[in-house]
C-alpha positions in Angstrom: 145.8 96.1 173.3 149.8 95.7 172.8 150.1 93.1 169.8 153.5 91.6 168.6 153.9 90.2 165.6 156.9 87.6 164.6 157.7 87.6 161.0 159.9 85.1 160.6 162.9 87.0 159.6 161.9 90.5 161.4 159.9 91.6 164.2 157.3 94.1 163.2 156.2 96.3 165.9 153.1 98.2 163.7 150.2 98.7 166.5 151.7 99.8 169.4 155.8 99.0 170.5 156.4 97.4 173.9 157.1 99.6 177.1 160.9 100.1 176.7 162.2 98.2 180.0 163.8 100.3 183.0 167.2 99.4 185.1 166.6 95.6 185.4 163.2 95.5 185.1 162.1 93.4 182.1 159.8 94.3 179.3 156.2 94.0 179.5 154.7 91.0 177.8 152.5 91.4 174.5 148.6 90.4 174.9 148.6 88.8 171.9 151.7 86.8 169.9 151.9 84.5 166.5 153.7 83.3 164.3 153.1 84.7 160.2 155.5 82.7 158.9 156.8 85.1 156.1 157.2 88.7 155.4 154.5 90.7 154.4 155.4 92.3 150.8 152.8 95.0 151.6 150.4 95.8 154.3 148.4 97.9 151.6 144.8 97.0 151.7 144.5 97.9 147.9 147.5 96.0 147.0 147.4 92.4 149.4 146.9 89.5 147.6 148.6 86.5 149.9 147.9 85.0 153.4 150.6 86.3 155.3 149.9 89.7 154.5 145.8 89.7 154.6 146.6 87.8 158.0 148.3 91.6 159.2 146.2 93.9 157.4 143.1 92.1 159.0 144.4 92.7 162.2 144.9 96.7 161.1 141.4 97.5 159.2 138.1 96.5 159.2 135.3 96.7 157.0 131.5 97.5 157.1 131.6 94.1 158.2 134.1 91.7 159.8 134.1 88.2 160.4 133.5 86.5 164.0 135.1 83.9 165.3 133.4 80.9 163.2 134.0 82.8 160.1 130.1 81.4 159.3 128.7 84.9 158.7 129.6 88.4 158.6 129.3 90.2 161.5 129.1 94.5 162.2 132.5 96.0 161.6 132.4 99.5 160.9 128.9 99.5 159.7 126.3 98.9 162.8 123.8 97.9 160.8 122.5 97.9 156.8 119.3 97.6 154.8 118.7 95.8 151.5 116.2 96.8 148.7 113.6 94.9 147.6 115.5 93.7 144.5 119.1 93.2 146.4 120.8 95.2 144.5 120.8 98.3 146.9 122.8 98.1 149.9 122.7 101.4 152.9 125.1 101.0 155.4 124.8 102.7 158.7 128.1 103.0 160.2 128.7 103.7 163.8 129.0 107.4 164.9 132.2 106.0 167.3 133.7 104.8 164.5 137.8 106.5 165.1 141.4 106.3 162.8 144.0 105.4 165.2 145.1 108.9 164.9 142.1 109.9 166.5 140.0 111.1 163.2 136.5 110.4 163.0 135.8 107.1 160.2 133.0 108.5 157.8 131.4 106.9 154.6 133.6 109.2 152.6 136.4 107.0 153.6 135.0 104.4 152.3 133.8 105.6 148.7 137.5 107.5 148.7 139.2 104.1 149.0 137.2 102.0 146.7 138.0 104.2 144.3 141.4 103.9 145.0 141.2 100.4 144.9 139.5 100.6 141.4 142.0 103.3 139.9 143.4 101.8 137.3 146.7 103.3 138.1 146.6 101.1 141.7 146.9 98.3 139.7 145.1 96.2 142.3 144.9 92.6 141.7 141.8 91.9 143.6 139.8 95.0 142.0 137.6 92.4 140.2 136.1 92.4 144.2 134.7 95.3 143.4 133.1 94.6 139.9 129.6 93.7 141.8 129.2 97.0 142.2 127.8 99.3 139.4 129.9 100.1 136.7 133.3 99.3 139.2 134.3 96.8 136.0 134.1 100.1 133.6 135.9 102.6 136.0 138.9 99.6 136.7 139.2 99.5 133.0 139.7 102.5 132.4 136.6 103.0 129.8 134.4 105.1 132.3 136.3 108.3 133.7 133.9 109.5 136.2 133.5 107.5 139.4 130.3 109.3 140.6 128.8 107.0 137.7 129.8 104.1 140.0 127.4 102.4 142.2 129.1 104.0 145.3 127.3 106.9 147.1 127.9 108.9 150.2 124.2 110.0 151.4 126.0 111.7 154.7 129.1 110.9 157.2 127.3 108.2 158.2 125.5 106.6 155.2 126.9 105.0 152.2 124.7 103.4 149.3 125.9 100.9 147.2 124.3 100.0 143.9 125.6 96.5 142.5 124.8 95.4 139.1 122.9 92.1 139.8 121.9 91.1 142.9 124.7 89.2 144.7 124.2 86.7 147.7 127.6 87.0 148.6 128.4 90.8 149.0 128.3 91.0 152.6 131.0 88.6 152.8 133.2 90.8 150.4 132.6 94.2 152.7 134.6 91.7 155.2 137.7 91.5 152.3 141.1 93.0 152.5 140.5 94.9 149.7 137.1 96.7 150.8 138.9 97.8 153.5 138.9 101.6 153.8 142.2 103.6 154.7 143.4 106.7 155.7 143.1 109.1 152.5 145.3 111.8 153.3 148.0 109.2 154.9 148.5 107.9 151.8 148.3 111.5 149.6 150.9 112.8 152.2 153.2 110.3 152.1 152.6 107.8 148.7 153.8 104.5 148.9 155.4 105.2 152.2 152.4 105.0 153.9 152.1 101.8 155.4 155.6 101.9 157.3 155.3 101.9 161.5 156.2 105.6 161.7 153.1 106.9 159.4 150.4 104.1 159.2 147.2 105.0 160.4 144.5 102.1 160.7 140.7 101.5 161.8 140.6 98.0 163.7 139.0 95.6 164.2 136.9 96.2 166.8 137.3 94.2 169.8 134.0 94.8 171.6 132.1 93.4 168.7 133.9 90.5 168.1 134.9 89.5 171.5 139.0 89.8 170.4 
């Protein structure tokens, strides 16, 4: 799907550009245009803090879960399905085997525990870490006083499967695997080219998904 985006001052063309238009034949038209009102100051997942940029980067990446339509409940993203222990504290994820980067790489559950990392890294300096505290010593690792993020409550069982250990049990954390900043993103993207990662010519992205969420 071709998606345009008008920022206000600049157009962003970050998906996919428009078909370049021949001798007097006009341009195709986008499927889908709107207005964000501002520039984005980031399109980082990590990093996003306001509306007009979680508005983009929603449209980029997706989750283990995503939000439908209503926004009433979480809905499968890039996790099909999930199990919750006994206590709710232990959360499996299943994520789909189709699960693709736009570049064409497969989306594993090392992705995921790579970027919440990331996200927790003290040198990100990630304003919405604090997401992530739920999770099993993520408050210790973000602070700086625990060094070693396999003592964090995030665990890669294979491709597929990823375990997450919170510290209390926590109603809400499906509805934070549908946040901006528990979005995964493209690891060696971002260690090849650092903070120039998110511009057009080098992003790589994960969603959403249309089929699931009827977009």
């Amino acid at each position: 799907m071709k998606i345009v985006r008008d920022f206000g001052v600049a157009l962003l063309l970050v998906l996919v550009a428009l078909p370049g238009s021949g001798c007097g034949h006009a341009a195709k038209r986008a499927d889908l245009v709107f207005l964000n009102a501002a520039e984005p100051e980031t399109l980082d997942p990590a990093l996003v803090t306001g509306q007009p940029e979680i508005r983009v980067v929603t449209a980029l990446f997706e989750g283990l879960l995503a939000y439908g339509t209503t926004q009433d409940k979480p809905l499968p993203g890039m996790a099909e399905k999930w199990d919750v222990s006994g206590d709710k504290r232990v959360y499996t994820f299943h994520i789909r085997h189709d699960a693709r980067w736009s570049n064409g790489d497969p989306l594993t559950a090392r992705d995921f525990a790579d970027s919440w990392q990331r996200a927790l890294a003290p040198e990100t300096a990630s304003d919405y870490a604090s997401q992530l505290y739920f999770i099993k010593n993520g408050k210790s690792y973000n602070d700086g006083a625990l060094k070693d993020f396999s003592q964090v409550g995030v665990r890669v069982i294979d491709d597929y499967t990823l375990q997450v250990t919170l510290e209390d049990p926590t109603p809400f954390f499906l509805e934070l695997c549908s946040f901006s900043t528990l979005y995964p993103v493209h690891m060696a993207t971002v260690k090849k080219y650092g903070d120039d990662w998110i511009k057009p010519a080098h992003i790589v992205s994960n969603g959403p998904t249309p089929s699931l969420h009827g977009v």
